[in-house]
C-alpha positions as CSV (number, residue, x, y, z in Angstrom):
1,X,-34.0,-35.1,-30.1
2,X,-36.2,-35.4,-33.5
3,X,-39.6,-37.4,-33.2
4,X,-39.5,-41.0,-34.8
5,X,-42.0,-41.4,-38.1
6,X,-42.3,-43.7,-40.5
7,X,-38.7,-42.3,-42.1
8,X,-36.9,-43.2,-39.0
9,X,-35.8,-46.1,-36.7
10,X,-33.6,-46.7,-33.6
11,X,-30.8,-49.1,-32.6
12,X,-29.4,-49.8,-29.2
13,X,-25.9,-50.3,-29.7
14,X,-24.4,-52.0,-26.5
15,X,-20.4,-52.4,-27.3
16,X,-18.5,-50.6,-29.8
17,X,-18.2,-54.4,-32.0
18,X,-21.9,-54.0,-32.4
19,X,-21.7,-50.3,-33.6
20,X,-19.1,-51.9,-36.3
21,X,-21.1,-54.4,-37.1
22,X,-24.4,-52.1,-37.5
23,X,-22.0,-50.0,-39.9
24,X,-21.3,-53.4,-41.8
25,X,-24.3,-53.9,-42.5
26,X,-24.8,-50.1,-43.8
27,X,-22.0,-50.2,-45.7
28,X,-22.2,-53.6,-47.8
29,X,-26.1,-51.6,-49.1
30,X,-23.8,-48.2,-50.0
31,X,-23.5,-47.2,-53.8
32,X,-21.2,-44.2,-55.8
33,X,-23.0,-40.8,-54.6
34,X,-24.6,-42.3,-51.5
35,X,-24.3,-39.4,-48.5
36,X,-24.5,-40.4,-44.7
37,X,-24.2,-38.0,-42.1
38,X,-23.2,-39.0,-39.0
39,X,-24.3,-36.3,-35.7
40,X,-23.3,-36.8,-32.2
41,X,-21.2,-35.6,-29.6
42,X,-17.6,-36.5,-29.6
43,X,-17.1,-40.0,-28.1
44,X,-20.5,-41.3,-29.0
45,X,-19.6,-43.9,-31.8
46,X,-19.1,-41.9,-35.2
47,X,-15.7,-43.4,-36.1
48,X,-16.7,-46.2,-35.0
49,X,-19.5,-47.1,-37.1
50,X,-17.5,-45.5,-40.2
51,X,-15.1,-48.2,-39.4
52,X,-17.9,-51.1,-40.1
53,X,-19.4,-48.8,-43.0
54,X,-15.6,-49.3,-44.6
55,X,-15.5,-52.7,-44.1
56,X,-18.7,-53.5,-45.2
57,X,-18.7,-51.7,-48.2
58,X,-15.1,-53.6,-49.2
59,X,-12.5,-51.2,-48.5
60,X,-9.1,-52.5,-47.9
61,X,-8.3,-49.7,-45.7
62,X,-8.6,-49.3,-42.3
63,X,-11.0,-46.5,-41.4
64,X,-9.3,-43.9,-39.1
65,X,-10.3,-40.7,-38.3
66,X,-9.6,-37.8,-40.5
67,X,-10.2,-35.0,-38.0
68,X,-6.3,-33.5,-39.0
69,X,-6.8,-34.2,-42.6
70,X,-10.6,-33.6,-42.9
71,X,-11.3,-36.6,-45.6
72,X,-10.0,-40.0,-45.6
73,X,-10.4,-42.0,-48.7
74,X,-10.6,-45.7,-48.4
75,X,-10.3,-47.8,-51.2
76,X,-11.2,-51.8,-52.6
77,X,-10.6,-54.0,-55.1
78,X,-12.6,-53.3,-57.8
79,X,-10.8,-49.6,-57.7
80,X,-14.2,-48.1,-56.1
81,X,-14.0,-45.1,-53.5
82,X,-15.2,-44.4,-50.1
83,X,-14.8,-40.9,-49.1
84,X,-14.8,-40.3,-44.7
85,X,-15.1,-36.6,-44.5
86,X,-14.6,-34.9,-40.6
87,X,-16.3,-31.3,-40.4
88,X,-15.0,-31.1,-36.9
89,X,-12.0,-28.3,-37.2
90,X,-13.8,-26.8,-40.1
91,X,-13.6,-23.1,-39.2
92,X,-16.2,-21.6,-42.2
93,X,-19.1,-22.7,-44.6
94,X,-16.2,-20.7,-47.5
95,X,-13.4,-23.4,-46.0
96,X,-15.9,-26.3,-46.5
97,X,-17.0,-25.0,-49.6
98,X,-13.6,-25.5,-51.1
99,X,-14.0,-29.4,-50.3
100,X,-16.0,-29.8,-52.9
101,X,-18.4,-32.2,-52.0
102,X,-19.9,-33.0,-55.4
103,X,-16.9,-34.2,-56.7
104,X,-16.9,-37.0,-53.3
105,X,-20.3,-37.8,-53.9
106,X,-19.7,-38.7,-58.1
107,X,-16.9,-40.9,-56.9
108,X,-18.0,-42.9,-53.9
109,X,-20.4,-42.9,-50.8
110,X,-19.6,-40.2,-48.5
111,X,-19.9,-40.2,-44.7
112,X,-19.7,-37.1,-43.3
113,X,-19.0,-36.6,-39.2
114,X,-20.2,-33.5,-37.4
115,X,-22.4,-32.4,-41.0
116,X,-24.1,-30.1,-39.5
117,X,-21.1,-27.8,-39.8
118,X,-21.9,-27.9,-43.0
119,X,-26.1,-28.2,-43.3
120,X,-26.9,-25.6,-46.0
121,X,-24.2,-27.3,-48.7
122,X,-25.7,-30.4,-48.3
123,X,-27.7,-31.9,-50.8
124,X,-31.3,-32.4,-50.1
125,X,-31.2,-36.5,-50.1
126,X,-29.6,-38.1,-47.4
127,X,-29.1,-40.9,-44.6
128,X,-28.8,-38.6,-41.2
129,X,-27.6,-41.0,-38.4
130,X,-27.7,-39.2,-34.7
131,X,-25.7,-41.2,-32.4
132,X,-25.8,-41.4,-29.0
133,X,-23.8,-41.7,-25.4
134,X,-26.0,-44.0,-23.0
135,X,-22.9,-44.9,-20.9
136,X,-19.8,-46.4,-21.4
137,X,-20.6,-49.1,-23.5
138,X,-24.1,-48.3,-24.8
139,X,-25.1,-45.9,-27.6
140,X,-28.7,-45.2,-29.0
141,X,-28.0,-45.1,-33.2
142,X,-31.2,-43.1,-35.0
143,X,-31.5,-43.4,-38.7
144,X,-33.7,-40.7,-40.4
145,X,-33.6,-41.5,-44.3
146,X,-34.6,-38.3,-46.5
147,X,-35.3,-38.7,-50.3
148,X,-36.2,-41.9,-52.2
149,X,-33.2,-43.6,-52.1
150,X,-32.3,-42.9,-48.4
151,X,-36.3,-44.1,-47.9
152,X,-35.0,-47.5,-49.8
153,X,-31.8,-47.8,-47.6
154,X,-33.4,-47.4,-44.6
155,X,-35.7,-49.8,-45.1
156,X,-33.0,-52.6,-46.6
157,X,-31.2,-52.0,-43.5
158,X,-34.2,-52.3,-41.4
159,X,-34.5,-55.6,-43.1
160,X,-30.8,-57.0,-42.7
161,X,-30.7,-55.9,-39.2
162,X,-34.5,-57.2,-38.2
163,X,-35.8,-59.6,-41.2
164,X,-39.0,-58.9,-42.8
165,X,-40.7,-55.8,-42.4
């Protein structure tokens, strides 16, 4: 479990409609080539708050996840792209490699479950969210924001979720 710093704050999450509306929040502050990656065991959330992320950000689409297909795209109205990427049944860094995460990034926000799969291929800037299990119905949420922009995000989250900093 990292160390909280001035880069990183907690939630306690105490139903799954609070994780999606957390990821609401997140998602209506995401822009084209933003990159959240989403760690925690399986059953701890991660779908979840991609679900809220979706909705927030305007997709259309119900957010489901894409551990067969590896990415799910969702899209909205104004023809803009969110890209839900699964690393679970990746089986190689070469395999994951082919996905071609660039070309996700120029189009939409990407959310990436189980990125550390994938760590080295990841660009340095990033929103890492660790998530979790407390018990059944709770969930501890820790944001960690690295790079300016993912500093920025954190904090206008921060501020939807709490007010004033």
């Amino acid at each position: 479990m990292p160390i909280l710093d001035a880069l990183a704050f907690e939630i306690f999450s105490r139903s799954p409609e609070q994780t999606r509306r957390l990821g609401m929040r997140l998602g209506a502050l995401l822009q084209p080539g933003d990159l959240i990656c989403l760690q925690g065991d399986l059953g701890t959330g991660k779908t979840t708050l991609v679900q809220g992320m979706a909705s927030g950000w305007g997709a259309f689409d119900q957010a489901s996840s894409p551990t067969f297909v590896l990415v799910n795209v969702y899209r909205r109205a104004d023809g803009g792209l969110f890209y839900h990427l699964d690393a679970y049944r990746l089986e190689s860094l070469a395999e994951a490699e082919e996905l071609d995460l660039e070309t996700f990034l120029a189009g939409g926000p990407l959310v990436i479950e189980w990125p550390e799969r994938l760590a080295p291929l990841l660009p340095a800037g990033r929103m890492w969210v660790y998530l979790e299990y407390e018990s059944e119905e709770h969930r501890l949420l820790r944001f960690t924001g690295v790079g300016r922009r993912y500093e920025d995000l954190q904090k206008a989250l921060r501020q939807t979720i709490y007010g004033a900093d």
